[in-house]
C-alpha positions, 0 to 999 in steps of 0.5 A, a space after each residue: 500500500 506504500 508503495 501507492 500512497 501518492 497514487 492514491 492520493 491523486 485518485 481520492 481527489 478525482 474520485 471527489 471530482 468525478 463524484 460531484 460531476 455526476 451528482 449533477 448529471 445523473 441524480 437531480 434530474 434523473 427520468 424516473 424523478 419528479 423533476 422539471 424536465 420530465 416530471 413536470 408534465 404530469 405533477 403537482 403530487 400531493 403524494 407517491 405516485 398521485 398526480 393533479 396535472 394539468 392534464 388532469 384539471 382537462 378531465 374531472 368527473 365533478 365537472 360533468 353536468 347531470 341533466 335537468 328534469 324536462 318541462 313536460 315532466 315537471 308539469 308545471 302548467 296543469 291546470 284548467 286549460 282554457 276550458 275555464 269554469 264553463 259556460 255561466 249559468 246564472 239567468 240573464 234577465 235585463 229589461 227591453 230597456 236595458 238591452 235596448 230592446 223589446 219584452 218580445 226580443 229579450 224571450 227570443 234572446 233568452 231562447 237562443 242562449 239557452 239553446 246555444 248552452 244545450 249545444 255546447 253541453 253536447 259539444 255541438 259547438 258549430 251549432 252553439 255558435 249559430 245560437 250565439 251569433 243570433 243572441 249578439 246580433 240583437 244584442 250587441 251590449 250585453 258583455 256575458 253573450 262575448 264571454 260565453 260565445 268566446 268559449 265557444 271560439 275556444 271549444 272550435 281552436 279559433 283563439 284569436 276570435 275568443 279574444 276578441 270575444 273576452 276583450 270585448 266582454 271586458 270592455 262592456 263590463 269590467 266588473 267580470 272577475 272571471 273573464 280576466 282569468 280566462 284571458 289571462 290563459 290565453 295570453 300565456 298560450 300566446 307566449 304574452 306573459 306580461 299580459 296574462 300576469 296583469 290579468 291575473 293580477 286583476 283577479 288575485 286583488 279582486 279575490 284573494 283566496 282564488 286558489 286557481 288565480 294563484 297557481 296560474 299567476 305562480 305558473 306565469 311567475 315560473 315563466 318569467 323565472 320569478 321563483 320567489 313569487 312563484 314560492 309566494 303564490 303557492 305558499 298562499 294556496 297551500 296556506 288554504 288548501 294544504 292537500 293541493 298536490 299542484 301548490 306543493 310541486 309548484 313551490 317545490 319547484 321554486 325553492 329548487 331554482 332558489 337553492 332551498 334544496 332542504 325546503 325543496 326536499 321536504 315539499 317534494 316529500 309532500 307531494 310524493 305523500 299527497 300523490 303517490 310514487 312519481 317520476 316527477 319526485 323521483 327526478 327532482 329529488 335526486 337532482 337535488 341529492 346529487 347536487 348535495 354530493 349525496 350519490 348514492 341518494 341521488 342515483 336510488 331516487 334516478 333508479 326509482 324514478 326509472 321505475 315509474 318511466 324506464 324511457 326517459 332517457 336524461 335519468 340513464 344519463 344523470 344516473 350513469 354520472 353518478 355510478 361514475 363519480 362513485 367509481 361504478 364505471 362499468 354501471 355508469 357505461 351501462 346506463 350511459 349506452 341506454 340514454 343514447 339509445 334512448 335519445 341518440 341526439 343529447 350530446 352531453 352524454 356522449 361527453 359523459 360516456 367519452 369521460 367515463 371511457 377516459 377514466 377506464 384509460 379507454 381513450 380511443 372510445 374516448 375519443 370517438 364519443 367526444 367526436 361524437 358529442 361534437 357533431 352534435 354540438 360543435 360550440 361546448 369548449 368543454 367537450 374540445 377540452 376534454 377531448 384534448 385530454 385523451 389525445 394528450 393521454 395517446 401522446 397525439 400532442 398536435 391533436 390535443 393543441 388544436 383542440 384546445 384551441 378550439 376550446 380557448 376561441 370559443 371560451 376566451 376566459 376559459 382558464 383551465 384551458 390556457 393552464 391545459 394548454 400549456 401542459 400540451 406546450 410544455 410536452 413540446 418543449 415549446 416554453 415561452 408558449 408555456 410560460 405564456 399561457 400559465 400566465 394568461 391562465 393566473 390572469 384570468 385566475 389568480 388562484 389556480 394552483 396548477 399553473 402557478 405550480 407548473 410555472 414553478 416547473 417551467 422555471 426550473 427547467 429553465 434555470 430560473 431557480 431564485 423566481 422558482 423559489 420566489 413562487 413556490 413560496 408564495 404558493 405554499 403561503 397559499 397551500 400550506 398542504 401541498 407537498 410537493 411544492 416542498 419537494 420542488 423548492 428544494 430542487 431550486 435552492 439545491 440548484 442555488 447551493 443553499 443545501 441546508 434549505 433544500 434539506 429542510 423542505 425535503 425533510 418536510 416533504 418526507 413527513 407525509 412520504 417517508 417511502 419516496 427513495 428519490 426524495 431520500 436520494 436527494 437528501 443524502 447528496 445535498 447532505 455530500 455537498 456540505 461534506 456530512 458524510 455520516 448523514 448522506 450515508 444514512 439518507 443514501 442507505 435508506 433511499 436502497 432499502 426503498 429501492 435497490 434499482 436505484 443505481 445512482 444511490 449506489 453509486 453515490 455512496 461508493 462515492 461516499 465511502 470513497 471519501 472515508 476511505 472505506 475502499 471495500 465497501 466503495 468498489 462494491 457499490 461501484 460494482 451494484 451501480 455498474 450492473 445497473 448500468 448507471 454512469 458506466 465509464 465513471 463508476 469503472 474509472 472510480 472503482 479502477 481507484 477504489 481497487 487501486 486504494 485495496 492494492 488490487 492494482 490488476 483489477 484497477 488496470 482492467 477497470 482504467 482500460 475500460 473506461 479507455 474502451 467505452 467512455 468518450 468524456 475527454 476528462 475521464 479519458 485523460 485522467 484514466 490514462 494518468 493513473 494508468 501512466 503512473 502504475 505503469 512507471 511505479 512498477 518499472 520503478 520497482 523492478 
């Protein structure tokens, strides 16, 4: 060994050299890390191997909208029609005087309104028309005669003519409380929804307990989406008619649209104890539960309601998103497949049923359903978007890229898009474009953790450690949680040579993930670049016995032991780190020295001239056959 000892000497001092060289080439940012150079594509780990990406924001299941129960289920305009209360019955008895006629004109008069009345009974309403005709040609002023001949225009479809009669009728005689309701009908029948209210309005001032006003006044309000007054209204019918089934959906209704889902829910209940089972409960009931997060609730009341009408197609599809969210995924397809057949132009789900898909990692059907949800409907940036998300999962970037264009022209405030999209820019190594997009996304969104964080990544990845360090700070005041981030600003201050800060924020990470070898590697080389060798030895070890593949931990701890001068142990890591093939011509050149420290100056030889062999890094070569050139003139020396 004397013999060697200036030899040696020199070779500790490469050993020291080449191990720092390596620590940057073959640890930090090594593929299988979380790094900003692969990693970054799909981070923001909160823990070992569980990703929020950008990516991932592209496709979350809590952004699939369940479908609304339909109009004609929910029935909100039953009523009485415009059928009206029928023809009035009470006698009408005026003098020759006040109808400007004679005593013999007023018997004939009477006759044809008895007659037309008989007709109408029979639904003979041609010939009840010939009566009325007959009535209002001798007496053009009595207003009842328009009202009664009106509901005859309304019996034969002639609606505009019936209001004719009605304003009339009204004209004559406004004091007839029941002809204002009846207009108020048909003034809803044509869509004039103000009118009709001001008819309504008439009649609720003029009776108040007028049950039927109300509900039509509340029906006209729902129109207008007016749910407060709609809950109003209804409330006052309930308050005189506490088993009106109507009052109690009608209100139900409007504490749904007013967010009162436990009012909504307790009235449902009601109608459901006033009716019976019904779809219209069931449906709405669980819209509600699930827009309260209760999935299971909600797809029990989809499933009940299914029973009630098994070819209302939105309740396979509101159901086939909740077995989704409750991981259900065969179940979710299932019903989702029977919605289309059922309905093969809703394209919302095909959107749901492409998600679902996606979530199975099935992302050609993915994207065959997406296609399809936007032949129906080209104009949802959110299909585009997430459609751009399975393409990014098949590794077709170009597609996902254009189809995030797509979603960003059609929405251009549609943050998570510019985020997505720059996770697509960042997969191209387009970084300025990357960059551009997180920060359009911060702009429209200040508080959207994941560009804030993979702009982190972008600045790592371009070197940019102190304003890498600047924003993960700022991110972590915001989200104390988030882990990673911990992990990733320790990169940067490593980058920085500030290796105590690095450590802390490692170790902070390892608190929730004392598994992560990679985390605990990267522990014990900042712990060799404050030349503690003890503690890079005891984060080294520990990263092995997570993981024994790790050929760069090996190899960095044969560097270690190298420089405690424990030769035996060094060549053996050396040896691990060779057959994992990590770092070859300068794990061969230190092994080489690690033998040469032992006096197995043989085996130094073979592993010098291997890395002549296979290594084309001009230094190693030109330190290799230095040590070489010296063994050689120490053993001519000594013969």
């Amino acid at each position: 060994m004397k013999k060697y000892r200036k030899l040696i000497a020199f070779a500790v001092a490469l050993i020291f050299l080449l191990g720092t060289l390596a620590g940057a080439s073959t640890s930090l940012f090594r593929s299988s890390e979380i790094s900003p150079d692969e990693e970054s594509l799909n981070a923001l780990k909160t823990q070992k191997g569980e990703a929020l990406s950008s990516q991932q924001t592209m496709a979350r299941i809590e952004d699939l909208s369940i479908l609304p129960v339909p109009e004609n289920i929910n029935k909100l305009d039953e009523g009485q029609g415009l059928q009206g209360d029928g023809l009035i019955d009470e006698d009408m008895s005026f003098s020759a005087a006040s109808a400007n006629i004679s005593e013999e004109e007023v018997v004939e008069l009477l006759a044809w309104v008895e007659s037309g009345r008989d007709f109408y009974s029979k639904s003979e309403y041609g010939k009840a028309l010939q009566e009325y005709n007959k009535a209002l040609a001798l007496a053009p002023q009595i207003a009842p005669l328009y009202f009664e001949r009106g509901q005859v225009y309304l019996r034969l479809e002639d609606i505009e003519k019936a209001l004719q009669d009605f304003d009339k009728a009204i004209e004559l005689d406004p004091s007839l409380t029941i002809v204002y309701f009846l207009r108020s009908q048909i003034h809803a029948l044509l869509g004039q929804t103000q009118n009709a209210l001001q008819d309504l309005n008439v009649v609720v001032e003029r009776e108040p307990s007028n049950t039927g006003a109300l509900l039509e006044r509340a029906n006209i309000y729902a129109a207008l989406g007016n749910w407060f007054q709609v809950a109003q209204d209804a409330s006052a019918v309930i308050e005189r008619e506490e088993n009106n089934a109507r009052a109690w959906l009608m209100r139900a209704m409007a504490y749904q649209n007013l967010g009162k889902n436990e009012q909504a829910l307790r009235d449902w209940n009601k109608v459901e104890g006033l009716s019976g089972p019904s779809l219209v409960v069931y449906a709405n009931r669980g819209n509600i539960l699930y827009g309260q997060g209760d999935l299971a609730g909600a797809a029990a009341e989809w499933s009940k309601a299914i029973q009630c009408d098994k070819n209302q197609a939105f309740l396979y599809t509101n159901r086939g998103i909740a077995y989704g969210r409750l991981g259900k995924l065969d179940l979710a397809i299932a019903d989702l497949k029977e919605a289309i057949r059922l309905n093969p132009k809703e394209y919302a789900t095909y959107n749901s049923l492409g998600f679902i898909y996606y979530l199975q990692q099935k992302f050609e059907e993915a994207i065959d359903n997406y296609s399809q949800a936007l032949k129906l409907n080209a104009s949802d940036s959110k299909v585009y978007y997430n459609r751009a998300n399975a393409y990014r999962e098949c590794g077709d970037y170009q597609a996902a890229l254009a189809d995030l264009n797509a979603a960003i022209r059609l929405a251009p405030s549609y943050a998570e898009a510019y985020t997505a999209r720059g996770g697509v820019h960042f997969a191209l190594q387009d970084f300025e474009a990357a960059l551009k997009d997180y920060n359009q996304a911060l702009h429209l969104n200040p508080d959207n953790i994941i560009a804030r964080y993979n702009r982190t990544l972008l600045y790592l990845k371009q070197g940019a450690y102190q304003q890498a360090v600047e924003d993960l700070s700022d991110l972590l005041q915001s989200y104390p949680d988030l882990v990673i981030a911990y992990a990733q600003r320790a990169l940067a201050y490593f980058q920085l040579e500030q290796y105590e800060e690095a450590i802390k924020d490692w170790q902070t990470y390892l608190q929730s993930n004392e598994n992560d070898a990679e985390v605990n590697f990267r522990i014990g080389l900042a712990y060799l670049k404050l030349d503690d060798y003890d503690q890079a030895l005891t984060y080294l070890s520990r990263a092995i016995t997570l993981d024994d593949k790790m050929g760069s931990a090996y190899y960095q701890r044969a560097n270690v032991y190298s420089l405690q001068k424990k030769y035996p142990e060094a060549a053996e890591d050396y040896t691990k780190a060779i057959e994992l093939g990590v770092g070859l011509d300068i794990c061969y050149f230190n092994r080489g020295i690690a033998y040469l420290s032992q006096n197995k100056v043989e085996e130094a030889i073979d592993d010098l001239n291997k890395v002549l062999e296979i290594s084309e890094n001009e230094v190693l070569l030109t330190e290799a056959k230095k040590v070489l050139e010296l063994i050689e003139a120490d053993k001519e020396a000594g013969q």
